[in-house]
C-alpha positions as CSV (number, residue, x, y, z in Angstrom):
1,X,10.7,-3.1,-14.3
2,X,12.7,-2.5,-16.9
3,X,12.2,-1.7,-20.3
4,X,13.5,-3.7,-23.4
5,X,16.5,-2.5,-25.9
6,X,15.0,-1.9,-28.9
7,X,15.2,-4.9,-31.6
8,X,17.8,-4.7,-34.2
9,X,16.1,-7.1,-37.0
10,X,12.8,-5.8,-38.3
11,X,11.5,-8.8,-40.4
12,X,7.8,-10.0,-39.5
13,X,9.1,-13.2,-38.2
14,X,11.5,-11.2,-35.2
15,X,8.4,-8.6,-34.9
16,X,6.2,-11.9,-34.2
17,X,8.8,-13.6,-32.0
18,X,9.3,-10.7,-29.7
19,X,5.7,-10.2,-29.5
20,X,5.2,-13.4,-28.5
21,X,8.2,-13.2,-25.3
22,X,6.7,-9.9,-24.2
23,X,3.4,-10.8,-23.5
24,X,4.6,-14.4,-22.0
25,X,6.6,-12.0,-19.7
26,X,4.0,-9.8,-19.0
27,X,1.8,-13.1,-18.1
28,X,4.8,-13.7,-15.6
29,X,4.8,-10.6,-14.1
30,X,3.5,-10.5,-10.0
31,X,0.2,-8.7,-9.4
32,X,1.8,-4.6,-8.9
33,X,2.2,-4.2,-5.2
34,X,-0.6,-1.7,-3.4
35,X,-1.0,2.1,-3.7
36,X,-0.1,3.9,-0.6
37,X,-2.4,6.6,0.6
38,X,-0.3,10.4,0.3
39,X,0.4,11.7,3.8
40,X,1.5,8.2,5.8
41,X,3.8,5.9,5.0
42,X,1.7,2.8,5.7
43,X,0.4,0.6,2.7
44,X,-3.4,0.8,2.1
45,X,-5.1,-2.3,1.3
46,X,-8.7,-2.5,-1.0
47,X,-11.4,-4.8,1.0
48,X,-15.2,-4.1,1.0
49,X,-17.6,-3.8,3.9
50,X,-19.0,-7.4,5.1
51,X,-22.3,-8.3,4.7
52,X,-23.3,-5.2,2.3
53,X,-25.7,-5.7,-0.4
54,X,-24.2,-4.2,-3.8
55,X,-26.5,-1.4,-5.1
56,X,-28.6,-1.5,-8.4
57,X,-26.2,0.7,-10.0
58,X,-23.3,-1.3,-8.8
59,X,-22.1,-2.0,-12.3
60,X,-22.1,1.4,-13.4
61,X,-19.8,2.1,-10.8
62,X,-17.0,-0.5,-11.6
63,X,-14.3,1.7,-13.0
64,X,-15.0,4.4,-10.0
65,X,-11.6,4.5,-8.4
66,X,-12.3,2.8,-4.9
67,X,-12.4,4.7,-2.1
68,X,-9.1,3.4,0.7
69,X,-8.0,3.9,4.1
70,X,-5.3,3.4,5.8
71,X,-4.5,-0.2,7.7
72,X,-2.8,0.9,10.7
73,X,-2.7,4.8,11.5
74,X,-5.7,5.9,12.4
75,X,-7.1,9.3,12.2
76,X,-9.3,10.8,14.7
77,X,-11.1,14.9,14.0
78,X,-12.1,16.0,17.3
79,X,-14.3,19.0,18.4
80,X,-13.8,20.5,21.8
81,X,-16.8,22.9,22.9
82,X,-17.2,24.8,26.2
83,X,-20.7,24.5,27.8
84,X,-22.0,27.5,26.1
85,X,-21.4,25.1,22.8
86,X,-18.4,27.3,22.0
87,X,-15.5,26.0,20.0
88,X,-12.4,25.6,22.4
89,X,-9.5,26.3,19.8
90,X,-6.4,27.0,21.3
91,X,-5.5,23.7,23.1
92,X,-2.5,22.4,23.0
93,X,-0.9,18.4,22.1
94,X,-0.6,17.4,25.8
95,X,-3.9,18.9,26.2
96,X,-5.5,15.2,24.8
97,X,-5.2,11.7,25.6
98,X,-6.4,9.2,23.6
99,X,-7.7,5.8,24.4
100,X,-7.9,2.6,22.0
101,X,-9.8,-0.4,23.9
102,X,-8.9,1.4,27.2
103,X,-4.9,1.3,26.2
104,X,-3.0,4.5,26.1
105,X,-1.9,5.5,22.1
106,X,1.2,7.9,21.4
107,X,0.4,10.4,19.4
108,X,2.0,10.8,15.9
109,X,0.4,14.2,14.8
110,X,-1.2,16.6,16.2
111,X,-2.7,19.9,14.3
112,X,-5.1,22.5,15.4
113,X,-4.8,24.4,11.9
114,X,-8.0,26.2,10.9
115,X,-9.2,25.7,7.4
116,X,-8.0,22.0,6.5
117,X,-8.6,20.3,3.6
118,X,-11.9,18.3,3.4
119,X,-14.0,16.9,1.2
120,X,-17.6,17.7,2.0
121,X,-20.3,15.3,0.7
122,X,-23.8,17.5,0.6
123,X,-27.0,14.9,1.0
124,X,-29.8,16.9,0.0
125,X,-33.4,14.9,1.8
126,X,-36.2,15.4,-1.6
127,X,-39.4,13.1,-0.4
128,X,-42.5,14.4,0.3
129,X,-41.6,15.5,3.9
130,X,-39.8,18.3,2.7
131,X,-42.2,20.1,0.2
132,X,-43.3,22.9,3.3
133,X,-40.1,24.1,4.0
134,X,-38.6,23.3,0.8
135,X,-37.4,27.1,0.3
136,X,-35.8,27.5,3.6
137,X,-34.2,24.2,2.8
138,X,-32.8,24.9,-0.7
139,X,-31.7,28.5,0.9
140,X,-29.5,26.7,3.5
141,X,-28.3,24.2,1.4
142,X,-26.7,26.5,-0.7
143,X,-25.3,28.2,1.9
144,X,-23.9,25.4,3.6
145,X,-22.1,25.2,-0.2
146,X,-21.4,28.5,-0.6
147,X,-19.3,28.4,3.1
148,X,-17.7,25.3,2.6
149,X,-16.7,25.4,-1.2
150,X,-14.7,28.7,-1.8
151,X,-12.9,28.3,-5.1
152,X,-9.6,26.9,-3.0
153,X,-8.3,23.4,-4.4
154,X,-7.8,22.4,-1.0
155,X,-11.6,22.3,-0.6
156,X,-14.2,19.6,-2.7
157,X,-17.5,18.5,-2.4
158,X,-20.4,16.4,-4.0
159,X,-23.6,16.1,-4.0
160,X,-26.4,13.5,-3.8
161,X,-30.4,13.8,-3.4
162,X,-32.6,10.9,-2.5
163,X,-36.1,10.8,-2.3
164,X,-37.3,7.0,-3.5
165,X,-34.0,6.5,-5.3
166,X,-30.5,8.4,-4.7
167,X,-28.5,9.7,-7.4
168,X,-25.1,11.5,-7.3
169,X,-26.0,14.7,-8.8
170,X,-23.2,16.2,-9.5
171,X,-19.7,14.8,-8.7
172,X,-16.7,15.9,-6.6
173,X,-15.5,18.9,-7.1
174,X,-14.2,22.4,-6.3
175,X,-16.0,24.6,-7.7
176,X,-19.6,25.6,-6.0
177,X,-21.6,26.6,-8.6
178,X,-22.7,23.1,-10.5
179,X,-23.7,22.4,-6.9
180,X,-25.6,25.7,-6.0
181,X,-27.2,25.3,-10.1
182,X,-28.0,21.9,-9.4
183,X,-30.0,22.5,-5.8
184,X,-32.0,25.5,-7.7
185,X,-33.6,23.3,-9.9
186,X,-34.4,20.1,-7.7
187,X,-38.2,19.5,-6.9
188,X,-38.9,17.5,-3.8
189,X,-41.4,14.6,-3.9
190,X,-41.1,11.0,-3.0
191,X,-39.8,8.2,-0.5
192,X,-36.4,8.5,0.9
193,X,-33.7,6.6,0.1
194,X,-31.4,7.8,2.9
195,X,-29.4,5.4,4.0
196,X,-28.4,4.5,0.0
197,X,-27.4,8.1,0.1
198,X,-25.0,7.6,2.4
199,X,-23.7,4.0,0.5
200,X,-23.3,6.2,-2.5
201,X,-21.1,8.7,-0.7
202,X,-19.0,6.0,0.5
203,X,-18.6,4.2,-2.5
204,X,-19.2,5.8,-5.7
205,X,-18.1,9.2,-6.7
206,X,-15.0,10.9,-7.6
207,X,-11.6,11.0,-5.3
208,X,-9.7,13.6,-4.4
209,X,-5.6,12.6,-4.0
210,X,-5.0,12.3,-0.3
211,X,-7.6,11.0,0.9
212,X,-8.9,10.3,4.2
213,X,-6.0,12.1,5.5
214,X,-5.6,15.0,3.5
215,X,-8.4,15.9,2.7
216,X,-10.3,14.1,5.1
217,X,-14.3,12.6,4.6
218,X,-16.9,14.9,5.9
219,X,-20.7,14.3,4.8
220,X,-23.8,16.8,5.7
221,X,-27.0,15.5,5.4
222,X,-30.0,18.1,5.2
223,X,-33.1,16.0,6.0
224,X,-35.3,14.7,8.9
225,X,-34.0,10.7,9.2
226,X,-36.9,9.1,7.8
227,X,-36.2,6.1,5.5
228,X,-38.5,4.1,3.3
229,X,-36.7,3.2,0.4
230,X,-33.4,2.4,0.4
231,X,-31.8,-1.7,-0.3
232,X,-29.3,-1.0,2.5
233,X,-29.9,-0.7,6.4
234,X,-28.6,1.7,8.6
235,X,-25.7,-0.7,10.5
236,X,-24.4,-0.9,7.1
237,X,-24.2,2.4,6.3
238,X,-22.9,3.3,9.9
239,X,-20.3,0.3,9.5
240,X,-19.4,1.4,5.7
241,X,-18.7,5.0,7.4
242,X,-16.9,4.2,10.2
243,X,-14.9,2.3,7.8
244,X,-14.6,5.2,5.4
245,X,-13.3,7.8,8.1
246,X,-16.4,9.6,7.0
247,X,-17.6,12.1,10.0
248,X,-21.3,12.7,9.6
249,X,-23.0,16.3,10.2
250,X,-26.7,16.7,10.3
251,X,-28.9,19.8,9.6
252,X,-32.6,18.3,10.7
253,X,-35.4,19.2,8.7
254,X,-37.6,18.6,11.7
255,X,-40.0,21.6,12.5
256,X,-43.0,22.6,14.6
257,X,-41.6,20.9,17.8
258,X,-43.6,17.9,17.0
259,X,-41.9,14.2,17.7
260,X,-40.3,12.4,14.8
261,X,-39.1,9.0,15.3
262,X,-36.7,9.0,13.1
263,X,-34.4,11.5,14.0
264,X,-32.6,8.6,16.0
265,X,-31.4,7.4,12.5
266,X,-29.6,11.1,12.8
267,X,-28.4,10.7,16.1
268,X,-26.9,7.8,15.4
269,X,-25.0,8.9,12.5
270,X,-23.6,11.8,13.6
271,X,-23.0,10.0,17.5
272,X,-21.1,7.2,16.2
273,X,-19.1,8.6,13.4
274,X,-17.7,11.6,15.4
275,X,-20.7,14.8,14.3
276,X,-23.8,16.3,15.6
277,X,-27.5,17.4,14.7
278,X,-28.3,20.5,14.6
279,X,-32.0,21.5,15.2
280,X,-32.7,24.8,13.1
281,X,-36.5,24.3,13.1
282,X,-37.3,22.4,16.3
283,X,-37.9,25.3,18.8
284,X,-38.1,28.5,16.0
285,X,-41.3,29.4,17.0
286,X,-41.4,29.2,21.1
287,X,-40.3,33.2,20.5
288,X,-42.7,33.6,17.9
289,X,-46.0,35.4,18.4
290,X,-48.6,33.0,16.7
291,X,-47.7,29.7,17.3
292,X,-48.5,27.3,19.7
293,X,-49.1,30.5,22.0
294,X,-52.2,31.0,20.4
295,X,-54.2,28.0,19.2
296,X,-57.4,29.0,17.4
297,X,-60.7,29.2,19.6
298,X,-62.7,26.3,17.7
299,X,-60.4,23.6,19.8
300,X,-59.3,22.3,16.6
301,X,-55.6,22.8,16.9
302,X,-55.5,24.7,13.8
303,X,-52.6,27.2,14.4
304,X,-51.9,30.8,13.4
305,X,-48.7,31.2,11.8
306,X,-47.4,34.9,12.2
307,X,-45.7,35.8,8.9
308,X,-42.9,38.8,9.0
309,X,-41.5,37.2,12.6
310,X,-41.9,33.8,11.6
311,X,-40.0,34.1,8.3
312,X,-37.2,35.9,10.4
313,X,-37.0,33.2,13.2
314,X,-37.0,30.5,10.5
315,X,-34.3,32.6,8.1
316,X,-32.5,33.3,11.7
317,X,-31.7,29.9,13.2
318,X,-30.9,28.0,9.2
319,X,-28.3,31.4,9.3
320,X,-26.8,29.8,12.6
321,X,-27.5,26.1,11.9
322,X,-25.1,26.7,8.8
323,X,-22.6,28.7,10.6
324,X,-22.5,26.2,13.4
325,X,-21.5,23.8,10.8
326,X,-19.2,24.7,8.6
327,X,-17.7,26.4,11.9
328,X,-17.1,23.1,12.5
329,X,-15.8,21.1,10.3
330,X,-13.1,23.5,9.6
331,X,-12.2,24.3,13.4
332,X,-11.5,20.7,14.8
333,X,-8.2,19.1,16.1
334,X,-6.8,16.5,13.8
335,X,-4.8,13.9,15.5
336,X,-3.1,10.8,14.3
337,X,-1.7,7.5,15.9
338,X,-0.2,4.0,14.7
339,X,-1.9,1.6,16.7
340,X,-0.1,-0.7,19.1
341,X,-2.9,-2.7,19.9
342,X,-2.6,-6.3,19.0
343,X,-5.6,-7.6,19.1
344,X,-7.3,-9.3,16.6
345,X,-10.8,-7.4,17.2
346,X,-12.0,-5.4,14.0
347,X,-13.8,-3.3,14.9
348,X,-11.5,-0.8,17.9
349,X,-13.3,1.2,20.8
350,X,-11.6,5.4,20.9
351,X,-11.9,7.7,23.5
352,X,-10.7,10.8,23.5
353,X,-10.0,12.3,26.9
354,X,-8.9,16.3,27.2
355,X,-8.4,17.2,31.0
356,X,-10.2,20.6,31.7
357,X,-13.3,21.6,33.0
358,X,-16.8,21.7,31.7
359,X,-16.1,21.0,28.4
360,X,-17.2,18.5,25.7
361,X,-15.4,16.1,23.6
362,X,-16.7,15.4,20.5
363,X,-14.9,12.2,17.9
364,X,-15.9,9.1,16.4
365,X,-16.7,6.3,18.6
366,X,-14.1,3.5,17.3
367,X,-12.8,2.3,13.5
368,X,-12.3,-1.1,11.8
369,X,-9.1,-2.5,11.9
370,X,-9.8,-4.1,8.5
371,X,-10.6,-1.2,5.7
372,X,-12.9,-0.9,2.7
373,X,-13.4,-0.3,-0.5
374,X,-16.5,-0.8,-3.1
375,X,-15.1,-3.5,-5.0
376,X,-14.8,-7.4,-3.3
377,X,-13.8,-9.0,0.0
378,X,-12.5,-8.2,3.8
379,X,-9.5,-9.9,4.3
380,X,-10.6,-12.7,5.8
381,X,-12.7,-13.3,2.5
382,X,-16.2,-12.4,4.4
């Protein structure tokens, strides 16, 4: 576009008369062609996900920049682990194969570099469930923060609570303190609003340049599953992921090995988005004299808790839930393709496929063809 000379006559009637011609021109002008997303050279389109509800504080998140990903390359974080759960980090490109819809993709770009650039959303669980352990909790929360947030640019996170409503608490950034401040002071009691958590990590807080590529979408969610609050379901929330690039992590609040349904709300997160749940609490006391070994004579299941070996089991495995991790999301491979599938199928099956022995492969199940944003329509105006 180019810019007009500047006017030689300076009566009101010229000053009105160009006025007039600029903004009929500016009327005239096409709609300014998309963004493109740094680190690929395809154009990125702004769609939202189908069929999902906008939240209460929808409005107040209008002028949030939306959050974009790319049409056609597709980019897919991948953990290799050995059968002792250790990370395998020294393979190589033809090491991996990967799969879309069963067809053969070329690989574009392939990295094993430690210590890439993510942006980590924290999802701290605050309903009632999590009063008893609440200290542990808080203790590996900021932790988890504290690992993953160093001070480098290159690193940003956010965080969120939820108990009957989910707020983000304090926005992205790169700097861990207003996060570790913030966690300090929270209280837990509540519902849980869980899956609205996640809708608000997708859809409304601050972006970092680069994204999903560089840095690319990692959220952690420090709870047990359970949801009984939120306005949004958990196929949305898996489908506005998925559509996101976000990988989900999961540290589970579950303790005392008893059963809790809803830790298949975790599973499924983390399964179809490319993480894992981590158990910290679900076997700590099967080395610990005092529980379950020894329930109390009056055949009332009341259980005695040993103290200095139970707080060291608990402190133990949060210690190694954390390390596992944010060992983790900084050691995967990062590989990248430019699909040449044509079909007209939105959402796309992945596999990845590395040929060696007794070892597991860990990366998100498929992605949408079609992308999403916070703000209006797919394109094929569903």
């Amino acid at each position: 576009m180019q810019f007009f000379a500047k006017p030689q006559v300076r009566g009101p009637l010229a000053v009105a008369a160009g006025l007039g011609a600029f903004l009929c021109l500016v009327q005239a002008l096409p709609a300014q062609a998309p963004s493109k997303t740094s680190g690929t050279s395809e154009t990125v389109t702004k769609v939202p996900a189908p069929d999902v509800p906008k939240s209460s504080s929808s409005s107040e998140n209008k002028d949030q920049n939306p959050i974009r990903v790319q049409v056609n390359e597709v980019i897919v974080p991948v953990t290799v682990t050995d059968e002792k759960g250790r990370f395998v980090s020294d393979l190589n490109e033809s090491d991996f194969q990967i799969f879309e819809e069963n067809k053969p993709q070329k690989i574009q770009y392939f990295t094993r570099e430690r210590s890439q650039p993510v942006v980590v959303g924290f999802l701290i669980d605050l309903s009632t469930a999590s009063r008893i352990h609440w200290k542990n909790f808080q203790d590996a929360s900021i932790e988890l923060i504290q690992n993953l947030l160093t001070g480098d640019p290159k690193y940003s996170g956010y965080l969120i609570d939820f108990s009957q409503d989910a707020e983000v608490a304090v926005n992205t950034t790169s700097d861990p303190e207003p996060l570790v401040e913030k966690i300090r002071k929270l209280k837990p009691g509540g519902g849980a609003a869980l899956f609205d958590a996640i809708y608000l990590a997708c859809t409304s807080r601050k972006l970092v340049k680069g994204e999903p590529i560089e840095p690319r979408r990692v959220i952690v969610i420090l709870g047990d599953g359970h949801d009984n609050a939120s306005k949004h379901s958990l196929e949305q929330v898996i489908e506005l992921a998925q559509r996101n690039l976000v990988t989900i992590y999961c540290i589970s609040t579950q303790a005392f090995g008893f059963t809790n349904e809803s830790d298949a709300n975790l599973v499924r997160l983390a399964t179809e988005t490319g993480g894992r749940v981590v158990y910290p609490l679900g076997d700590v006391y099967k080395d610990t004299d005092g529980y379950l070994s020894h329930p109390s004579d009056d055949g009332n299941y009341a259980l005695t808790v040993g103290t200095g070996a139970y707080r060291s089991a608990v402190d133990g495995r949060m210690y190694h839930a954390v390390a596992d991790i944010a060992g983790e999301v900084t050691t995967q491979y990062i590989i990248r393709y430019v699909s040449n599938n044509p079909s007209d199928k939105s959402f796309r099956n992945l596999k990845v496929v590395v040929d060696l022995a007794n070892v597991k492969v860990r990366a998100r199940k498929g992605y949408y063809a079609n992308p999403v944003s916070s703000n209006g329509q797919t394109p094929n105006g569903q």
